[in-house]
Every structure is written in C-alpha cells, then in structure tokens.
N, CA, C and O of each residue as an XYZ file, in Angstrom:
636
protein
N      24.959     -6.170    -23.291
C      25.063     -5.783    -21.896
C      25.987     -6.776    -21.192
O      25.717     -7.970    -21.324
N      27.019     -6.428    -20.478
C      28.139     -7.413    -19.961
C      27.213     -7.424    -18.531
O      26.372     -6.595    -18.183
N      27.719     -8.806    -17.740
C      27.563     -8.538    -16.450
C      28.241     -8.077    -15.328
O      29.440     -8.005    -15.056
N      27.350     -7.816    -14.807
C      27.983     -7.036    -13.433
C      26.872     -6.903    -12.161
O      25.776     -7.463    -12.175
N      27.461     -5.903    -10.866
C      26.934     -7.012     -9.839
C      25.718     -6.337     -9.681
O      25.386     -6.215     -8.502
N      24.808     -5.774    -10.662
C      23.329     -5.605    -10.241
C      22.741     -7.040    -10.512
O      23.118     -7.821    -11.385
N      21.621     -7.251     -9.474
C      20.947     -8.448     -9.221
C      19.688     -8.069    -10.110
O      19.394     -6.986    -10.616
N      18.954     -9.447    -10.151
C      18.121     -9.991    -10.909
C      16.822     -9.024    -11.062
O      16.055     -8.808    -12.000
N      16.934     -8.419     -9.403
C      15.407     -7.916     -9.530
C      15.693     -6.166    -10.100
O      14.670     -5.519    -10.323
N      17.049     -5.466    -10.316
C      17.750     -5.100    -10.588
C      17.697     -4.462    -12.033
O      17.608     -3.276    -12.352
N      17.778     -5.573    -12.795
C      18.068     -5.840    -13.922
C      15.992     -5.845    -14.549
O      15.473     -5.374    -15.561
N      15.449     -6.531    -13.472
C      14.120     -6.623    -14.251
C      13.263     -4.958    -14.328
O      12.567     -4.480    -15.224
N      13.731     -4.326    -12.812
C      12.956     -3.284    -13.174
C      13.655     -2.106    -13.880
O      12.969     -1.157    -14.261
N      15.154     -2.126    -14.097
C      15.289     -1.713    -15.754
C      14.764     -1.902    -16.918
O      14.420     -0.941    -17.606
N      14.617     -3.185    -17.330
C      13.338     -3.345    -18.259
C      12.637     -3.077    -18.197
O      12.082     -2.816    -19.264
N      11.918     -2.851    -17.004
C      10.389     -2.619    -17.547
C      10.307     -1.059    -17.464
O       9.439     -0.514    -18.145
N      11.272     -0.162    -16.560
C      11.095      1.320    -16.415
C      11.477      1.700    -18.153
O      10.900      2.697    -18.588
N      12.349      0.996    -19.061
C      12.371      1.103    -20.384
C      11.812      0.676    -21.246
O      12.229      1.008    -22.356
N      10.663     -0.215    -21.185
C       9.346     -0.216    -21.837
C       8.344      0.394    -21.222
O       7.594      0.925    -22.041
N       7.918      0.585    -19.778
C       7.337      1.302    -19.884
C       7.234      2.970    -19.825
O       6.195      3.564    -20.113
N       8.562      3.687    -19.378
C       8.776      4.918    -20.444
C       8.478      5.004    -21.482
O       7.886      6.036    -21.799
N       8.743      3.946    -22.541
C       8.968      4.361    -24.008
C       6.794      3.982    -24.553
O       6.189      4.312    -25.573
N       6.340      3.267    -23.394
C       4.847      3.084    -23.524
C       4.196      4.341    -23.433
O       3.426      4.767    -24.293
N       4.561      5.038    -22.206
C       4.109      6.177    -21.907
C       4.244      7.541    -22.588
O       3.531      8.540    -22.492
N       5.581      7.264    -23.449
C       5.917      8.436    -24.525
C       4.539      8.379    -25.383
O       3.562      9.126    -25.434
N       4.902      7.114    -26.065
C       4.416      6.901    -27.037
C       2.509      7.281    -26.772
O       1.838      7.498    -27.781
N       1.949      7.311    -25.620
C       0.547      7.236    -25.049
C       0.582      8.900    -25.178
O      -0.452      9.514    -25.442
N       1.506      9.391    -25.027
C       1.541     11.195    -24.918
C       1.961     11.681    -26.678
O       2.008     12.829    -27.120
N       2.142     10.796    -27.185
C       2.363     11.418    -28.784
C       1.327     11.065    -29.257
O       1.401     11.477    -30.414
N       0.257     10.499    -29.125
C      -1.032      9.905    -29.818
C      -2.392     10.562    -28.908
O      -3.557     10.165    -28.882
N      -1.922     11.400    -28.386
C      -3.270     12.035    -27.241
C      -3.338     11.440    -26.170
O      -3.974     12.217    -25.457
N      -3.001     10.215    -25.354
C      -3.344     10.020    -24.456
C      -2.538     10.699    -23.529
O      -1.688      9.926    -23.087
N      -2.446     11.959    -22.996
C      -1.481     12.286    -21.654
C      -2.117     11.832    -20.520
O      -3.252     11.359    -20.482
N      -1.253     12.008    -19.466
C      -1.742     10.998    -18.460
C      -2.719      9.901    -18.408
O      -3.649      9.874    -17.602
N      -2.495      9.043    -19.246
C      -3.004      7.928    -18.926
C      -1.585      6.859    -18.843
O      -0.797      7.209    -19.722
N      -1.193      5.983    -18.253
C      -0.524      5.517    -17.893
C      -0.913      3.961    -18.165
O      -2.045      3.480    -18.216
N       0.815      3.058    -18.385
C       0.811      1.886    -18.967
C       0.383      1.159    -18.136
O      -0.162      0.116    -18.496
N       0.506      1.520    -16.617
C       0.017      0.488    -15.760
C      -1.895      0.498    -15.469
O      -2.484     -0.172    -14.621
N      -2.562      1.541    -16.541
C      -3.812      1.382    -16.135
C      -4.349      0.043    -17.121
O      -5.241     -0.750    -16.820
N      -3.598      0.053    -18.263
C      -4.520     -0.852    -19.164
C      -4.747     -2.333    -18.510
O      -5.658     -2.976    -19.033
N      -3.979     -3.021    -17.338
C      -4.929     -4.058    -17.020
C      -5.604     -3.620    -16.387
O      -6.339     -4.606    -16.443
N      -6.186     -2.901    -15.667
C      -7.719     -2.366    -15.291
C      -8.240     -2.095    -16.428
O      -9.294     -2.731    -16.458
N      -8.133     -1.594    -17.260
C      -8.905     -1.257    -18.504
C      -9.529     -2.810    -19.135
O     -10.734     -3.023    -19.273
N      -8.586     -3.678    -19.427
C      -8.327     -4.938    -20.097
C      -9.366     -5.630    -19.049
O     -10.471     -5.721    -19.585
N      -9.355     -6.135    -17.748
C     -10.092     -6.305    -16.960
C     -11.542     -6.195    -16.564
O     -12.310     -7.091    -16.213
N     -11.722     -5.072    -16.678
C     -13.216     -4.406    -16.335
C     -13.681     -4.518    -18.162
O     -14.904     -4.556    -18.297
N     -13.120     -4.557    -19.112
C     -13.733     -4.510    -20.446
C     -14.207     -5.895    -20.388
O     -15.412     -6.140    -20.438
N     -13.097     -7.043    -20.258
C     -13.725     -8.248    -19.986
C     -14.577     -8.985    -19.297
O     -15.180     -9.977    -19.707
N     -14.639     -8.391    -18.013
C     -15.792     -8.729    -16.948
C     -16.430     -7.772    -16.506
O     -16.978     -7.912    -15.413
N     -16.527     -6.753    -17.090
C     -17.346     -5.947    -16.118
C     -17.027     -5.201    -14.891
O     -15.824     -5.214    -14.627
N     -17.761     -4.566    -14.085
C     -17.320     -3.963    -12.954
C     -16.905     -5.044    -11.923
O     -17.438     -6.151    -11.848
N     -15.818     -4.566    -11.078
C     -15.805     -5.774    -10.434
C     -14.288     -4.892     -9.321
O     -13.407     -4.072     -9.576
N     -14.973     -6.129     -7.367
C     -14.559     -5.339     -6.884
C     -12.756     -5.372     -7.029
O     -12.171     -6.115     -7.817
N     -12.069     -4.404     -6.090
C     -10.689     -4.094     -6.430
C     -10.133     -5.751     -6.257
O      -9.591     -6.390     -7.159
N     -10.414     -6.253     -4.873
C      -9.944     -7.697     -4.733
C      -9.926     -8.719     -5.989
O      -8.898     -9.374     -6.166
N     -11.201     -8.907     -7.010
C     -11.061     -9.376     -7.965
C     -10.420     -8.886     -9.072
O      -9.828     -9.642     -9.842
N     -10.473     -7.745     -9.229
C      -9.694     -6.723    -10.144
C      -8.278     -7.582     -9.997
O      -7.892     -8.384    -10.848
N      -7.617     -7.290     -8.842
C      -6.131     -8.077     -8.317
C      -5.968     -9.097     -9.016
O      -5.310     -9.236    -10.047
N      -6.930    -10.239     -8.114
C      -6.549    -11.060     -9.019
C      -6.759    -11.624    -10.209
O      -6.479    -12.815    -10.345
N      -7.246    -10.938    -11.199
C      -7.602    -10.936    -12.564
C      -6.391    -10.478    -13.356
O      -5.881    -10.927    -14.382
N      -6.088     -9.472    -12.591
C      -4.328     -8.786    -12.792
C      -3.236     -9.916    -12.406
O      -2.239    -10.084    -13.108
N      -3.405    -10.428    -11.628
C      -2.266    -11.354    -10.954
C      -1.233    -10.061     -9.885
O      -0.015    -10.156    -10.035
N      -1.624     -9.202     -9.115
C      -1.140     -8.555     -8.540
C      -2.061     -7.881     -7.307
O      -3.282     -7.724     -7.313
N      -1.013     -7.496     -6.147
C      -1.403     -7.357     -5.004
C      -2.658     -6.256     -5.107
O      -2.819     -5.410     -5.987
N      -3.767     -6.609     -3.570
C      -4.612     -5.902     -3.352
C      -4.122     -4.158     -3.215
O      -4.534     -3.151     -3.789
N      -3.151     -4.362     -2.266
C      -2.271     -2.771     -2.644
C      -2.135     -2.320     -3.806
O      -2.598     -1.221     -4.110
N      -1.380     -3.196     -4.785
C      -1.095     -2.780     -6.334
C      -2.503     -1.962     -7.053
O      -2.922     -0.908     -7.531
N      -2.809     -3.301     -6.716
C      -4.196     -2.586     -7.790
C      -4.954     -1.688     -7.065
O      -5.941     -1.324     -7.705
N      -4.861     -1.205     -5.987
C      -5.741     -0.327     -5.064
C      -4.786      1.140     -5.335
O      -5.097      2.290     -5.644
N      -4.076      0.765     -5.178
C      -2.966      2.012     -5.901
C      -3.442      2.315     -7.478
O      -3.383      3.471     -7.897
N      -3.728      1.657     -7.995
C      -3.267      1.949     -9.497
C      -5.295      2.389     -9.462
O      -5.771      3.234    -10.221
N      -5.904      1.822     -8.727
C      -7.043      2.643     -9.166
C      -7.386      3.582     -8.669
O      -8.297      4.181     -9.242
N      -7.013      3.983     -7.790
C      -6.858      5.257     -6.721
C      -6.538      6.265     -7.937
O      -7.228      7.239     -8.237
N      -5.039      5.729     -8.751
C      -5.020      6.904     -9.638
C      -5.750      7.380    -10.954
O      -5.706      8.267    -11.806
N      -6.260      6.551    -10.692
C      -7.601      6.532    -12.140
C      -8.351      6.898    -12.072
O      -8.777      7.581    -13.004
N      -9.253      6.669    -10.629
C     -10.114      7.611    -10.425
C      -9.549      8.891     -9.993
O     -10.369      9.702    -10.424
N      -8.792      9.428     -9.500
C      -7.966     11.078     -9.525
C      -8.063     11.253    -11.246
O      -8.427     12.344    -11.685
N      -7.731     10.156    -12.174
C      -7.490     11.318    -13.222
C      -9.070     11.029    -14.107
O      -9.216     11.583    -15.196
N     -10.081     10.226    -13.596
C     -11.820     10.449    -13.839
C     -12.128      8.926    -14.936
O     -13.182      8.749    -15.546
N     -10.898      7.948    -14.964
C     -10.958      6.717    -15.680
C     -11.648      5.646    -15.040
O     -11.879      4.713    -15.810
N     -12.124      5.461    -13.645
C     -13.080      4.644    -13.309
C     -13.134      5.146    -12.162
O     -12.294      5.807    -11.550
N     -15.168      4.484    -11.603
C     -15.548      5.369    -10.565
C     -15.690      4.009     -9.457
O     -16.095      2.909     -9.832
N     -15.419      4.211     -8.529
C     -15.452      3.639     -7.391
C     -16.760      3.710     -6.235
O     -17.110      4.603     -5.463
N     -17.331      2.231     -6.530
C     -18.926      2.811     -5.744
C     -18.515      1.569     -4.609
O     -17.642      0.717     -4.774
N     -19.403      1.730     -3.426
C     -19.613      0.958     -2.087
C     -20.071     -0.878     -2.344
O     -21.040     -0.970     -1.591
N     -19.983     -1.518     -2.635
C     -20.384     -3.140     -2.593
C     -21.123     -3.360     -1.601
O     -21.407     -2.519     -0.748
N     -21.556     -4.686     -1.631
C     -22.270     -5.433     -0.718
C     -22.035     -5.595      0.446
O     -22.899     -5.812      1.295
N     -20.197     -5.469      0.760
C     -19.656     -5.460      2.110
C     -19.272     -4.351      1.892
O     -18.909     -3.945      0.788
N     -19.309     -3.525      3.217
C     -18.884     -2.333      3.661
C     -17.592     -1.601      3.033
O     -17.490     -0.417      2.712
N     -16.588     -2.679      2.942
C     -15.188     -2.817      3.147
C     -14.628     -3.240      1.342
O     -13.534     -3.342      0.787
N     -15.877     -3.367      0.974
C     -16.146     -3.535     -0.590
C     -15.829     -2.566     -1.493
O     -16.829     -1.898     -1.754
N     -14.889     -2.221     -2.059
C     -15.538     -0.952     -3.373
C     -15.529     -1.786     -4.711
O     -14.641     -2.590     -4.995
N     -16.291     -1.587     -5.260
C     -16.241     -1.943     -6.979
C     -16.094     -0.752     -7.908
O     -16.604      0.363     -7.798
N     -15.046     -1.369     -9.128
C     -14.489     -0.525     -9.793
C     -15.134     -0.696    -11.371
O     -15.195     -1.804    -11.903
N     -15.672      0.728    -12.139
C     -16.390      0.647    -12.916
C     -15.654      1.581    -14.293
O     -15.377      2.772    -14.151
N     -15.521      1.188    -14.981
C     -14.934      2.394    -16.793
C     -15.869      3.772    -16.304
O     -16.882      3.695    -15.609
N     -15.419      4.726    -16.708
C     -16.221      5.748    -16.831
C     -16.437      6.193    -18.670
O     -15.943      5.613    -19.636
N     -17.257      7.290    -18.652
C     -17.692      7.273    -20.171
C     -16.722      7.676    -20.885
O     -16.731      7.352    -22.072
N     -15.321      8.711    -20.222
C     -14.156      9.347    -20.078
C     -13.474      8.237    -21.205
O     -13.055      8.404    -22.350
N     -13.569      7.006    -20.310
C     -12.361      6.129    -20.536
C     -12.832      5.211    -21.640
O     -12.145      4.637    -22.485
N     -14.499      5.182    -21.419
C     -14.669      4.257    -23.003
C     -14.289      5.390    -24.631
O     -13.834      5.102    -25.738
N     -14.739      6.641    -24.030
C     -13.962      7.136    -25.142
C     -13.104      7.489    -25.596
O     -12.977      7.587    -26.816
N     -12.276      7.782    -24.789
C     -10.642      7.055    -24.985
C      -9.959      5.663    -25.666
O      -8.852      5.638    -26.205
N     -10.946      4.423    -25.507
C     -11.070      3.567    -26.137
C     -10.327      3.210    -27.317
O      -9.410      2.389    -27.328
N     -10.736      3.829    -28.273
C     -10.104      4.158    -29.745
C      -8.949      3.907    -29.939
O      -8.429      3.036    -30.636
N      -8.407      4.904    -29.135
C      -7.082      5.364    -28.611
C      -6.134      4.426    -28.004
O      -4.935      4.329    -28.266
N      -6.979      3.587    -26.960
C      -6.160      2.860    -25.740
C      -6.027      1.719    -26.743
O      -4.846      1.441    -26.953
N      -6.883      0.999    -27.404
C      -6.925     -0.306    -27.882
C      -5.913      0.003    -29.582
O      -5.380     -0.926    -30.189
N      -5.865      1.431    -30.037
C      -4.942      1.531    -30.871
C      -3.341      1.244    -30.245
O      -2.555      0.357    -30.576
N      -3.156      2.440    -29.120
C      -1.832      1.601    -28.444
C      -1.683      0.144    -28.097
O      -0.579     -0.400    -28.055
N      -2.983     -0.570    -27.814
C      -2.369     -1.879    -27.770
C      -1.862     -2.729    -28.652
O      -1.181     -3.747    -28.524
N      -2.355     -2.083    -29.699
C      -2.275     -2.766    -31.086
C      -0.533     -2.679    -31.352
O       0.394     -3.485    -31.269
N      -0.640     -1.559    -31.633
C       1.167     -0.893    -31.990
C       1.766     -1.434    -30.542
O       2.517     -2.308    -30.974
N       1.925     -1.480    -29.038
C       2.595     -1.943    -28.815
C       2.947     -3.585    -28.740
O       4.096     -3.972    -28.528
N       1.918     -4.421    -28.921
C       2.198     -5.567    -29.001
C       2.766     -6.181    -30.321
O       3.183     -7.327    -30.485
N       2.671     -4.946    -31.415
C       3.449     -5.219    -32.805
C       4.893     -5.571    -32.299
O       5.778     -6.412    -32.457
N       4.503     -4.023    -31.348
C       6.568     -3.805    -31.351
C       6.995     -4.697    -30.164
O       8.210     -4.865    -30.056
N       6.487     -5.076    -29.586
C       6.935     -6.192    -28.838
C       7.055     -7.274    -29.470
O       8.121     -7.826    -29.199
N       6.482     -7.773    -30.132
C       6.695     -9.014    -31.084
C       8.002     -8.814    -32.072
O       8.789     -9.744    -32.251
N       8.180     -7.438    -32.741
C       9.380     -7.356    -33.269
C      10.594     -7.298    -32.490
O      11.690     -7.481    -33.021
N      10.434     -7.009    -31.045
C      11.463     -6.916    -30.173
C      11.826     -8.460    -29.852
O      12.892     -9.059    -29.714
N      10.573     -8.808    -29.799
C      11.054    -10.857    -29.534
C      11.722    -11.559    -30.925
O      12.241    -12.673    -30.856
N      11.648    -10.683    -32.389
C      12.053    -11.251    -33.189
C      13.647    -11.388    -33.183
O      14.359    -12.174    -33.808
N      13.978    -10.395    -32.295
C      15.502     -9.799    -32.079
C      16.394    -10.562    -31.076
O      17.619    -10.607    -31.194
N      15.717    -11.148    -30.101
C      16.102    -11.793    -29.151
C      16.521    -13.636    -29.651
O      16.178    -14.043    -30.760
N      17.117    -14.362    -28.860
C      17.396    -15.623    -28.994
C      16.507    -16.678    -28.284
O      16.790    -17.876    -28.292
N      15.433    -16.168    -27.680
C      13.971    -16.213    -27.116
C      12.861    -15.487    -27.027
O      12.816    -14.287    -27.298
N      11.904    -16.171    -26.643
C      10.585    -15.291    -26.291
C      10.446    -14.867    -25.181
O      10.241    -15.496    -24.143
N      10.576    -13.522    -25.383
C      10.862    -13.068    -24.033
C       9.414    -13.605    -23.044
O       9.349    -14.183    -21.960
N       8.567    -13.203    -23.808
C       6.602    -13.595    -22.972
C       7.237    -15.207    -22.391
O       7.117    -15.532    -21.210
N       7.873    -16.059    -23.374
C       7.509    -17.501    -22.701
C       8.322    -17.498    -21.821
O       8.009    -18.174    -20.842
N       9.883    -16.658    -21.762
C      10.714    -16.510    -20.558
C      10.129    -16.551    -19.333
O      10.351    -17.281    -18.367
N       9.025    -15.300    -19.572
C       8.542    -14.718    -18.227
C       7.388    -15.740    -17.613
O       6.964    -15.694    -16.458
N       7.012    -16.590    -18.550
C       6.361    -17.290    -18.317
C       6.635    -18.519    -17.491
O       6.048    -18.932    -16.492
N       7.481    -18.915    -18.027
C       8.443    -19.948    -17.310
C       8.837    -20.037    -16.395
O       8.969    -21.088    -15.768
N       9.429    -17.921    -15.727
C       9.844    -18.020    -14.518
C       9.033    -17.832    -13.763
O       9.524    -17.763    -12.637
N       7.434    -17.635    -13.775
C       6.248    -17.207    -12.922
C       6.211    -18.829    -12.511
O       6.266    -19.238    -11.351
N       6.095    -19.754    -13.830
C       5.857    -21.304    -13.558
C       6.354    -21.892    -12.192
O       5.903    -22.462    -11.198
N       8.046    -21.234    -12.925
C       9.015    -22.101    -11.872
C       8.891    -21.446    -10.465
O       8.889    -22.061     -9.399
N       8.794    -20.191    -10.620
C       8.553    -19.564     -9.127
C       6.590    -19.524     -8.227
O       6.130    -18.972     -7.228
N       6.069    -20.361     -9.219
C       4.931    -20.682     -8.630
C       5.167    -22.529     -7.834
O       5.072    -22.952     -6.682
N       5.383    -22.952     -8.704
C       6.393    -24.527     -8.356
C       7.120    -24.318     -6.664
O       6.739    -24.860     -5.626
N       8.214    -23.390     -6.849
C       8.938    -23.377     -5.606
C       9.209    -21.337     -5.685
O       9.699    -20.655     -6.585
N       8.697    -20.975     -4.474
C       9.037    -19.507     -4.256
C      10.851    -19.295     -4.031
O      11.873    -19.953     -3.836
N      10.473    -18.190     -4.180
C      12.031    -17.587     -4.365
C      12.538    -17.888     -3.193
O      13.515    -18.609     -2.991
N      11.594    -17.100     -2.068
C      12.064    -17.377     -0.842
C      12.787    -18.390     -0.724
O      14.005    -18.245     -0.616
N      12.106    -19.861     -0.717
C      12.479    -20.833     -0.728
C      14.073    -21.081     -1.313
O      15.043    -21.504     -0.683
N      14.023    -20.840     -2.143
C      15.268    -21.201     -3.176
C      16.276    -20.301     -2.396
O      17.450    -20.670     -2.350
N      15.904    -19.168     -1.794
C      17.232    -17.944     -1.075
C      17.640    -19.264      0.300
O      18.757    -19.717      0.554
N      16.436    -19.578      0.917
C      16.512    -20.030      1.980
C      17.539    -21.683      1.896
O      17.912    -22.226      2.936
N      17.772    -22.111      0.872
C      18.096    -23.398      0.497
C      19.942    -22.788      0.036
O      20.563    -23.428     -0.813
N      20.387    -21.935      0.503
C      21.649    -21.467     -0.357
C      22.115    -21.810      0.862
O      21.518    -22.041      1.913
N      23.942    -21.813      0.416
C      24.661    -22.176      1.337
C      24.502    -20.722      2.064
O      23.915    -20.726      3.146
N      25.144    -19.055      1.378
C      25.250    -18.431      1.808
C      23.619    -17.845      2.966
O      23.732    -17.016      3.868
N      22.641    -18.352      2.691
C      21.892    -18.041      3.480
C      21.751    -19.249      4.894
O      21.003    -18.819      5.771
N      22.318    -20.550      5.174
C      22.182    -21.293      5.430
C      23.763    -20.703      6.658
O      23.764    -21.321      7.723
N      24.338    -20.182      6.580
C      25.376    -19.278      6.632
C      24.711    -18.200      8.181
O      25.016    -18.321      9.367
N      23.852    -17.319      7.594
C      23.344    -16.427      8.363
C      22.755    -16.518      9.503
O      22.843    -15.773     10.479
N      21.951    -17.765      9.300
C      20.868    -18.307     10.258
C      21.240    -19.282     11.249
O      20.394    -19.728     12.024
C-alpha cells in the first residue's frame, strides 16, 4: 500500500471494516447469521463475569457507554441478551440468553479460527500487529491525541 493523503484514523477504519467483513462472512458460512463481530465482547464479558450493568459492560470492553449501549440494544433486537431494571432506576443489567449460550459452540468455534488467522496474519507482517495496537493505546493513554494535535505548529497556527 503506497501512501497517500488518507489520515490515520482513515486508514484504521479500513482495517478493521476488512476484518471485520471478512469476520462476519465467515460467522454467516458456519450458521451464525446475524450475529455480528462486534457482539463477542459482550459475549466474552458477561461469560466472564456474569451479568453486569451496561456501564460496567463498557468498561470491561474499554469502550463508550454509547458504544456498548448500542451494541446491546442490538442484541437484544436479535434475542442474545435480556436487559432487566438494576438497583438504580437508570440501571439496566445485561444478561446471555439461552439463545446465545447455545450458540456457544459456534461463537467460541469462530473464536478459535479467527484468532488462528490472525496470528497467521501477524506471521506476515514485520510486527505484531496486537503489540502495535497496544503500544499506541499505551502511548495515547500517556498523552491524548488531543494533546499531541494541540502541541503542532499547524494547530498552534489556528488558535
């Protein structure tokens, strides 16, 4: 891939709309239709701890209360976890349904095969891609992006 002037964030959600297309194929050639790549950290989540409300769900995910309120919104539409009232009003907790443990089989077979083929995809590369991403969560937990935009000449420029 030569460069050119698509930017960073650009470039990332090309990647991932091409793994996770090719996740979602692959979830529809093995029986799972509509279930979707972005449910398995709710799946991964609630298998590990239990029911638990959307706020912790988030951050168990490492992603926004929206995100994950979105992504379970669509789960329960397609009957993969049920959403009951908590202790605070303003509470919902999110629970597997029997749907989705028996699906199970299935979901934890795709994880299997895709983390093969991700590992063979890192064999291909001149890095790891996981420790890449890792690195840049590090460095952008260290100092936010913001920050770093805000520290440029050209933004230093605007203001």
């Amino acid at each position: 891939m030569t460069s050119g002037p698509d930017g960073l964030g650009t470039r990332l959600r090309h990647v991932l709309e091409i793994l996770d297309g090719d996740v979602a194929r692959f979830l529809a050639d093995i029986g799972l239709e509509g279930y979707r790549p972005r449910y398995s950290p709710v799946v991964r989540a609630l298998l590990a701890r239990g029911p638990l409300a959307i706020r912790d769900l988030a951050a168990e995910m490492r992603v926004t209360h929206s995100a994950a309120s979105q992504t379970v919104a669509q789960m329960s539409r397609a009957g993969l976890v049920t959403l009951e009232p908590g202790a605070d009003a303003r509470q919902r907790i999110v629970s597997l349904t029997a749907k989705t443990r028996d699906l199970l089989p299935l979901i934890e077979a795709e994880w299997a095969a895709t983390t093969e083929a991700a590992a063979a995809l890192e064999a291909e590369l001149p890095y790891s891609l996981r420790a890449l991403l890792d690195a840049i969560v590090e460095a952008l937990d260290r100092k936010p992006f913001r920050e770093r935009i805000g520290e440029t000449d050209a933004a230093r420029k605007v203001r």
